[in-house]
Backbone bond lengths (Angstrom), bond angles and torsions (degrees), N, CA, C in turn:
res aa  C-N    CA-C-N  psi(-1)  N-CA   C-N-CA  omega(-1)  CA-C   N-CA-C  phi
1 X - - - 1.432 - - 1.518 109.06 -
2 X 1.421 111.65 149.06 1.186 106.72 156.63 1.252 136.76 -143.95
3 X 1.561 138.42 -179.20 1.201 133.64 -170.47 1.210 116.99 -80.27
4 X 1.490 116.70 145.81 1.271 136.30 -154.83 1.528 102.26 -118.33
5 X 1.350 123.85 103.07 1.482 115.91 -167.24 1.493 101.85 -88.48
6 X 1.652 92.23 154.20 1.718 92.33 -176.66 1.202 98.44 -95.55
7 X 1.625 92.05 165.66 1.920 105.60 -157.64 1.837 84.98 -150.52
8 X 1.381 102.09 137.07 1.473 116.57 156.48 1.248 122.09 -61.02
9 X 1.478 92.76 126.32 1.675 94.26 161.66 1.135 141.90 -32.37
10 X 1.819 106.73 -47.79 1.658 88.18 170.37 1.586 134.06 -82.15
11 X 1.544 99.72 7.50 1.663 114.29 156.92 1.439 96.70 -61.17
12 X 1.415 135.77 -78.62 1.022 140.98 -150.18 1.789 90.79 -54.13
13 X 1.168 122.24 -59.35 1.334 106.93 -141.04 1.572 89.61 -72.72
14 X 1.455 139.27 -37.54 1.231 125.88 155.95 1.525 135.98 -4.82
15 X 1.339 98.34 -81.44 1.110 124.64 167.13 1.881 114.39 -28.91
16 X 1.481 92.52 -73.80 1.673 124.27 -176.31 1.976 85.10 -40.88
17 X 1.151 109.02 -40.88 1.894 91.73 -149.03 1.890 92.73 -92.26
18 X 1.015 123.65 -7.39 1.349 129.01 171.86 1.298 112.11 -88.67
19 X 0.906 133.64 -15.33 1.826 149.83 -169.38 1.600 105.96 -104.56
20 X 1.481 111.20 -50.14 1.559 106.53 -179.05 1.621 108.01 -80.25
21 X 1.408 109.08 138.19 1.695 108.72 177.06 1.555 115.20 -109.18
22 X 0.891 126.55 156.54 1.410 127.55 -167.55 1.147 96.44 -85.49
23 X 1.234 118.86 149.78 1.374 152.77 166.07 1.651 90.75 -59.79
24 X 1.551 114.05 152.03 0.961 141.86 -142.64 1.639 96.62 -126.13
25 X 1.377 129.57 109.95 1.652 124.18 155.79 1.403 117.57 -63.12
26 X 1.534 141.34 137.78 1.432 131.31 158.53 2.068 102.99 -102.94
27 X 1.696 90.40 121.70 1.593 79.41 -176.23 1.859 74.38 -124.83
28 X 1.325 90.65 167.33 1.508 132.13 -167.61 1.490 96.29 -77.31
29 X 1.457 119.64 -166.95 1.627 110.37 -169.99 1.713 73.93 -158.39
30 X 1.849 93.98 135.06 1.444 97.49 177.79 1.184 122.90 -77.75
31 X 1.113 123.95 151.77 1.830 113.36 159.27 1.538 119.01 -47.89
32 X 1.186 106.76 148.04 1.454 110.59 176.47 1.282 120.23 -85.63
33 X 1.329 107.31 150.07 1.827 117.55 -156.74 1.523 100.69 -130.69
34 X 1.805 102.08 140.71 1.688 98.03 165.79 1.133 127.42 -43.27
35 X 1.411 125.99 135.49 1.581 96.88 171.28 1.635 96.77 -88.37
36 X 1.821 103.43 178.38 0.963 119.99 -155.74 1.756 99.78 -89.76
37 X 1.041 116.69 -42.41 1.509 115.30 170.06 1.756 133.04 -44.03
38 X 1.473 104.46 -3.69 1.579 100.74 -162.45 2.098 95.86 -82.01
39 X 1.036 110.46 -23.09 1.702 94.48 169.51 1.641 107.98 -86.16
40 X 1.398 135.75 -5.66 1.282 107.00 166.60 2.018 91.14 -100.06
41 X 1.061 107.78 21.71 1.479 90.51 162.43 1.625 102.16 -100.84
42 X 1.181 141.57 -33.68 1.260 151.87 -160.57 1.619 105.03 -72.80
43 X 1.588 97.46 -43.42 1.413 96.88 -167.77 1.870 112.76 -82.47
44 X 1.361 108.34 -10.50 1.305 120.15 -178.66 1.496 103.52 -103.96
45 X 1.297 136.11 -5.26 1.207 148.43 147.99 1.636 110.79 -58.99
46 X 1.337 114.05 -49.72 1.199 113.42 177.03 1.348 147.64 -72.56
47 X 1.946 101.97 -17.74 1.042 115.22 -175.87 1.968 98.57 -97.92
48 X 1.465 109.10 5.16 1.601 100.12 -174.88 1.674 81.25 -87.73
49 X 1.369 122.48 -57.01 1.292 123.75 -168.17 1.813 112.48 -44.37
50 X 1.236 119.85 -19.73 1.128 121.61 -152.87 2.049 83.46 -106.23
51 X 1.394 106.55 -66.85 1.681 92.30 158.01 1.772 148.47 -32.42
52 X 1.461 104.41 -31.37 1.529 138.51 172.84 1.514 93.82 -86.25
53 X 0.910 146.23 -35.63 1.734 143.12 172.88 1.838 99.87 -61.60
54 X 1.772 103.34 -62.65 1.543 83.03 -165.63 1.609 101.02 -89.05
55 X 1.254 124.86 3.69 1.904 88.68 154.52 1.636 124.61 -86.07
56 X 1.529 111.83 -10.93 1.581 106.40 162.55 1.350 109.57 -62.88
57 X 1.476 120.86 -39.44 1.434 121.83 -171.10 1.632 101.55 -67.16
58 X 1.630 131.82 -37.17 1.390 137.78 178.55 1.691 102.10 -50.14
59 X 1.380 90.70 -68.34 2.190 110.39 177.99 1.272 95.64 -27.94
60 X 1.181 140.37 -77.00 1.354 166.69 -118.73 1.584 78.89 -80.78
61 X 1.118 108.74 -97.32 1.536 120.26 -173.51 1.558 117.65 -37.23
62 X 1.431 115.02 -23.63 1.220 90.13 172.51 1.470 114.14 -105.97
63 X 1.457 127.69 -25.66 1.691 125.48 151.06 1.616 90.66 -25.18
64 X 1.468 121.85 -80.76 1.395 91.94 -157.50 1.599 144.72 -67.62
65 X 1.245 90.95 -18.05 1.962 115.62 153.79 1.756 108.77 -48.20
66 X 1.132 98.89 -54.36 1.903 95.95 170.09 1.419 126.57 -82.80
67 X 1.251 119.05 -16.44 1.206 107.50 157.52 1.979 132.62 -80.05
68 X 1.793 96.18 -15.60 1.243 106.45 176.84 1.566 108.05 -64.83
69 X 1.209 111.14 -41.39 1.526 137.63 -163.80 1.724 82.99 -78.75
70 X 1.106 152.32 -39.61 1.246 117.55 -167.00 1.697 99.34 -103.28
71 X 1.268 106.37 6.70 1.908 102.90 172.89 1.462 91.35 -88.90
72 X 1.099 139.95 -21.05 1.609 133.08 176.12 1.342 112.71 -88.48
73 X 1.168 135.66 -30.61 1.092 137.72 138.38 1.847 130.16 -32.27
74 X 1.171 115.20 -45.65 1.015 124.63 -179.43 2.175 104.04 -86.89
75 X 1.250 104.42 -48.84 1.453 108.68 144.82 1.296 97.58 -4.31
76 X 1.434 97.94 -111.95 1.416 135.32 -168.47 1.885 122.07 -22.84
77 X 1.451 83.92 -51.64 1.694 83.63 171.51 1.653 103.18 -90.11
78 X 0.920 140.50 -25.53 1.384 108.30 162.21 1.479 117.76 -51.07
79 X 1.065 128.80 -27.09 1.658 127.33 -156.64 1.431 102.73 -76.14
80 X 1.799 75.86 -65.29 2.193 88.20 176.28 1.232 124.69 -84.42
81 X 1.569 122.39 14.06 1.124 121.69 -158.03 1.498 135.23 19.13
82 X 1.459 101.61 19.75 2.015 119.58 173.25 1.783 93.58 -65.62
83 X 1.437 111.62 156.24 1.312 116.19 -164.35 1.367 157.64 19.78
84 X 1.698 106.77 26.67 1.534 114.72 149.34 1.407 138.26 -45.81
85 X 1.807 98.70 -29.48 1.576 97.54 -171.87 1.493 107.40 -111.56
86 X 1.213 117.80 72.26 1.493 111.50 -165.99 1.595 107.19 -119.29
87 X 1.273 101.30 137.29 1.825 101.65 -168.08 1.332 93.79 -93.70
88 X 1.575 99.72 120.69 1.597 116.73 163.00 1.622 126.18 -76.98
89 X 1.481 108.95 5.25 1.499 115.45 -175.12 1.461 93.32 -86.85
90 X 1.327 104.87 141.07 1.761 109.90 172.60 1.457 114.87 -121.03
């Protein structure tokens, strides 16, 4: 046999409240719901799309600004025949 040392209660009750586990709730799981954000996502969707319109429309305009500029270019050296013979190897 052996000795059983004495111990304070509020050891024990320590102990006791770390040892017992709580009982467990079972709850159900809700259905899922729209969230509320999908029209300020739509509407901020729309204004990028509407931004992305006028820089294709910007692109646009200036491709054709550089292509005018290289029909004058080509102009040009036909006239003066200055830079026909130009080595493109670098």
């Amino acid at each position: 046999m052996g000795y059983i040392l004495p111990i304070q209660q509020h050891e024990y009750s320590d102990y006791q409240r770390r040892m017992v586990t709580n009982k467990r709730t079972i709850t159900t799981v809700e259905k899922p719901y729209k969230a509320g954000l999908q029209a300020k996502y739509e509407e901020l969707q729309h204004q990028e799309e509407i931004r992305n319109n006028k820089v294709d429309l910007i692109l646009n305009e200036v491709e054709q600004s550089v292509s005018e500029f290289s029909e004058v270019d080509a102009i040009y050296t036909e006239i003066t025949g200055l830079g026909q013979f130009i080595n493109e190897r670098i």
